[in-house]
Z-matrix of the N, CA and C atoms (Angstrom, degrees):
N
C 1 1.444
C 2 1.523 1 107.94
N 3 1.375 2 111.73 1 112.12
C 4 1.391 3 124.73 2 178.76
C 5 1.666 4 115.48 3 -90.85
N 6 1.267 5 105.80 4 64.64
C 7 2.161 6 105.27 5 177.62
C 8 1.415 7 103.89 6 -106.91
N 9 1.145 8 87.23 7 145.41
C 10 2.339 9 105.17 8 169.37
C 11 1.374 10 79.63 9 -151.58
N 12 1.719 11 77.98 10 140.93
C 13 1.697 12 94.86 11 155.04
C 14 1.238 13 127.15 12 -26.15
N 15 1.982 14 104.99 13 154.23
C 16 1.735 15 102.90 14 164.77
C 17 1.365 16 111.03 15 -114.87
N 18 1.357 17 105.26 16 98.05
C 19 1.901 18 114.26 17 157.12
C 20 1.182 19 112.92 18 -100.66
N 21 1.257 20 131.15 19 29.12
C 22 1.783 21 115.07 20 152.50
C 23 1.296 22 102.81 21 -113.62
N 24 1.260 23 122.36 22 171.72
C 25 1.830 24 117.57 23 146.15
C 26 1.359 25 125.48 24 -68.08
N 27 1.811 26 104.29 25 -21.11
C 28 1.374 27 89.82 26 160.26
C 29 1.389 28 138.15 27 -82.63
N 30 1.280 29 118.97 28 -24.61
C 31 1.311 30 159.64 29 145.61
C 32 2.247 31 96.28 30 -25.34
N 33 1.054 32 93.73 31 -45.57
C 34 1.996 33 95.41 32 171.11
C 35 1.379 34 116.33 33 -97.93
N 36 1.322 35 138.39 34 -28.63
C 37 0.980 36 154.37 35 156.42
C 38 1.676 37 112.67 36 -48.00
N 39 1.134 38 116.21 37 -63.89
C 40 1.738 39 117.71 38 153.58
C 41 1.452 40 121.97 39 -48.64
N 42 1.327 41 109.55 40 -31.62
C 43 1.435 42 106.92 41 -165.98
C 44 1.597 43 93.00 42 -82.79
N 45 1.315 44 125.49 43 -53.11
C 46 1.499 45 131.20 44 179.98
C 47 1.982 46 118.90 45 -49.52
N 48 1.354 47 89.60 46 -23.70
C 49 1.952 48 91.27 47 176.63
C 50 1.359 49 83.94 48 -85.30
N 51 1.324 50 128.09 49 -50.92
C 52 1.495 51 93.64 50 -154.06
C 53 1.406 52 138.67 51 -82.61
N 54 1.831 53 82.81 52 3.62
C 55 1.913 54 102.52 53 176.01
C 56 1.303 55 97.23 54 -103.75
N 57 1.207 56 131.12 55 -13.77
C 58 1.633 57 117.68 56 -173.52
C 59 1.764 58 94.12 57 -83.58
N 60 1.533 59 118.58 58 -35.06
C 61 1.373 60 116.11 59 174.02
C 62 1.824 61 107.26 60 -67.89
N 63 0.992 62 129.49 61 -12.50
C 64 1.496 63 129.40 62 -172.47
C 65 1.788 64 100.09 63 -92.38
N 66 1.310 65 109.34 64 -50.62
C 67 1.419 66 110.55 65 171.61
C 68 1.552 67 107.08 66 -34.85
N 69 1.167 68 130.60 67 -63.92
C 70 1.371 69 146.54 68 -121.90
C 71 1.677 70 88.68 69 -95.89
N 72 1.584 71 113.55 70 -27.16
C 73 1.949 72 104.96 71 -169.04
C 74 2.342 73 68.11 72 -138.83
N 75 0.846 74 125.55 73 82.12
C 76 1.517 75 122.05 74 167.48
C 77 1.196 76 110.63 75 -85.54
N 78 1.736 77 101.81 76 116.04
C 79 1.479 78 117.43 77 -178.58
C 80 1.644 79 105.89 78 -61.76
N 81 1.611 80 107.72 79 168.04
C 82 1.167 81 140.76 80 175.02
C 83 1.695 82 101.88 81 -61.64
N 84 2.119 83 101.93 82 132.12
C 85 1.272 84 91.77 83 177.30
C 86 1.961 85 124.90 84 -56.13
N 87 1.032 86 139.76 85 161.26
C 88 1.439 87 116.73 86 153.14
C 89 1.810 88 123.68 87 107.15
N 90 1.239 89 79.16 88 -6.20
C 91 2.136 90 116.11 89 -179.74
C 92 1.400 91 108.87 90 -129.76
N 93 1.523 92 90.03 91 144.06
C 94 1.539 93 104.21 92 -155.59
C 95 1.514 94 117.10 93 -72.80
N 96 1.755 95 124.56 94 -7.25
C 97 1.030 96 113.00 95 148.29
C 98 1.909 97 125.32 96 -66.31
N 99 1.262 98 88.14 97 -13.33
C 100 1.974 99 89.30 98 -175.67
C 101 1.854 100 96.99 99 -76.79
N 102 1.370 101 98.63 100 -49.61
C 103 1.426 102 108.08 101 169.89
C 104 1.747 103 129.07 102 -25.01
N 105 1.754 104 99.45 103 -64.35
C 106 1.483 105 138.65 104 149.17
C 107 1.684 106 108.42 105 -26.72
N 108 1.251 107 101.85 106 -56.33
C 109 1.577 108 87.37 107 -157.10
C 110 1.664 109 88.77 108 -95.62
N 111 1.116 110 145.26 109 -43.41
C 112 0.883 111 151.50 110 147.42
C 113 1.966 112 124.58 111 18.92
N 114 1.828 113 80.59 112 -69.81
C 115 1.577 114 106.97 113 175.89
C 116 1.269 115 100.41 114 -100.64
N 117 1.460 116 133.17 115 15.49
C 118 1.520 117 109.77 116 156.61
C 119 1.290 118 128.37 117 -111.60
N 120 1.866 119 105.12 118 -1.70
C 121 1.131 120 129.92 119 150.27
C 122 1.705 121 125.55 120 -55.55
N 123 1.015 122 99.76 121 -49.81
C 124 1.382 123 124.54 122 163.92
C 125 1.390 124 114.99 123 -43.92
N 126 1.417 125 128.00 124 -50.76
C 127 0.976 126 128.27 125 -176.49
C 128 1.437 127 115.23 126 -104.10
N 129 1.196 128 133.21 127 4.32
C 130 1.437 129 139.80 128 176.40
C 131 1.872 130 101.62 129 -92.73
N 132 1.229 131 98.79 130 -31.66
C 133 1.902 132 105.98 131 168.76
C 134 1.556 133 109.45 132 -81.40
N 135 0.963 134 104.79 133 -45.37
C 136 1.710 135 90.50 134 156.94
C 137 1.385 136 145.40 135 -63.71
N 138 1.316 137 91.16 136 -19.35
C 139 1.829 138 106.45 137 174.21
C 140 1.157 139 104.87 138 -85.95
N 141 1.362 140 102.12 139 -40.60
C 142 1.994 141 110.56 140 -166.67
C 143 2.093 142 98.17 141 -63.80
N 144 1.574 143 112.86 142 -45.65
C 145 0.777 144 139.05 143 162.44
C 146 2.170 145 108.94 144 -16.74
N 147 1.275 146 92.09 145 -82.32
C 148 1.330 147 107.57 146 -170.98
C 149 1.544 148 109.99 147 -73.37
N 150 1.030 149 119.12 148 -73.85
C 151 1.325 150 126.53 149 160.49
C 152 1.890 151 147.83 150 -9.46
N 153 2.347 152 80.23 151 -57.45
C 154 1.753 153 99.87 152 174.18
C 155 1.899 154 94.76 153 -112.89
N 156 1.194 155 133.78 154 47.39
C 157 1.331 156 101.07 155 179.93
C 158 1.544 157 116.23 156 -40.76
N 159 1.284 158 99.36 157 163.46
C 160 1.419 159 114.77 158 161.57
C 161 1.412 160 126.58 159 -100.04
């Protein structure tokens, strides 16, 4: 599993295709793509977080 933080917009923009593509075929809990999307969720709410307050 290849993740780093997202500090660009492109850097969230990548992170969002590749979970909006994970949504669409969503791996099995307990495997390291579930893992994957998991923690890139994680970090797209943290960006969205800092970035878009509300």
């Amino acid at each position: 599993m290849n993740i780093k933080p997202i500090c660009t917009e492109r850097d969230y923009q990548e992170s969002l295709e590749i979970v909006s593509a994970m949504f669409d075929n969503q791996p099995k809990e307990n495997t390291p793509e579930f893992d994957k999307m998991k923690t890139l969720v994680l970090l797209i709410e943290a960006y969205e977080t800092e970035i878009y307050p509300v």
